[in-house]
C-alpha positions in Angstrom: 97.5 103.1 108.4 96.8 102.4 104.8 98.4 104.7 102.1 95.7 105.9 98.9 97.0 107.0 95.3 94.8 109.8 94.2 94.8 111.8 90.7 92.6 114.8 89.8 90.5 114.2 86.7 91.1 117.9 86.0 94.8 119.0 86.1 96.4 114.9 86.4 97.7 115.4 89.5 98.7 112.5 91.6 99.3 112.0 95.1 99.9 109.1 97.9 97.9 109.7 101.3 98.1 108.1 104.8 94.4 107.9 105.8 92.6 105.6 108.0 90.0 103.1 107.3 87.4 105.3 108.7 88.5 108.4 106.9 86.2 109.4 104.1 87.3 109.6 100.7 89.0 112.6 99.3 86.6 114.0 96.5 88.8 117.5 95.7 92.2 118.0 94.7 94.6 120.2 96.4 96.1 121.9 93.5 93.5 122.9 91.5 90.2 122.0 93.3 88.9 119.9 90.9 87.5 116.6 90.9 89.6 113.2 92.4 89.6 109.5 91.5 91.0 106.8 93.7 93.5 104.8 92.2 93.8 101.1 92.5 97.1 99.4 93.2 97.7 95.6 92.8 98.1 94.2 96.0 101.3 93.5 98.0 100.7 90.2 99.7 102.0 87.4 97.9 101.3 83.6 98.9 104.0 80.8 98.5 104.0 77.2 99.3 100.9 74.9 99.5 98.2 75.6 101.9 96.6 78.7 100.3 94.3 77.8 97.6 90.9 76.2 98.1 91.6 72.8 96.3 94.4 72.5 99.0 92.2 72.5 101.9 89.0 71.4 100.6 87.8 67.7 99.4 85.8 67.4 96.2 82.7 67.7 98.1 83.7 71.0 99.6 83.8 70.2 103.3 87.5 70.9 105.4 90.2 68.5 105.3 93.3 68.4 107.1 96.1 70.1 105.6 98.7 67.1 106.4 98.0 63.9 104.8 96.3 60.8 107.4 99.4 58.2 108.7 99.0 55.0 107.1 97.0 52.6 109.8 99.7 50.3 111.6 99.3 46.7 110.6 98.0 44.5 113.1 100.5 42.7 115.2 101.2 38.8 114.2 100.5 36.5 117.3 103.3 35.0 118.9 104.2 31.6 117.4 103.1 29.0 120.4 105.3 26.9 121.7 105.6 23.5 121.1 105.5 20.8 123.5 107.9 18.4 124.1 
């Protein structure tokens, strides 16, 4: 469950809540009854390492690539020197 910062516009006071997704928004404050203002946190997921930006997946035209770069193509095999007769 996701934890909210709220502060009254009226008396400043500020408070952390556990509410669900589906909860509505609390609109009074519990000290003083007056009128609340969600507060906006930056956000704690960090990403590290290749992989998670769009020019890492993505080729200039915009359609998916693979993430790990192609194998070069094996050469083709030599033939077999033939024998010579004797």
């Amino acid at each position: 469950m996701p934890t909210y910062a709220y502060a009254c516009k009226d008396c400043g006071h500020a408070f952390d809540i556990f509410q669900s997704f589906t909860d509505s928004t609390l609109t009074s404050c519990p000290e003083c009854q007056g009128a609340l203002r969600k507060k906006f946190n930056s956000v704690g997921v960090v990403f590290k390492g290749s992989g998670f930006y769009r020019t890492d997946s993505r080729d200039a035209k915009g359609s998916t690539v693979s993430a790990a770069p192609a194998a070069p193509a094996a050469p083709a095999a030599a033939p077999a020197p033939a024998a010579a007769a004797s």
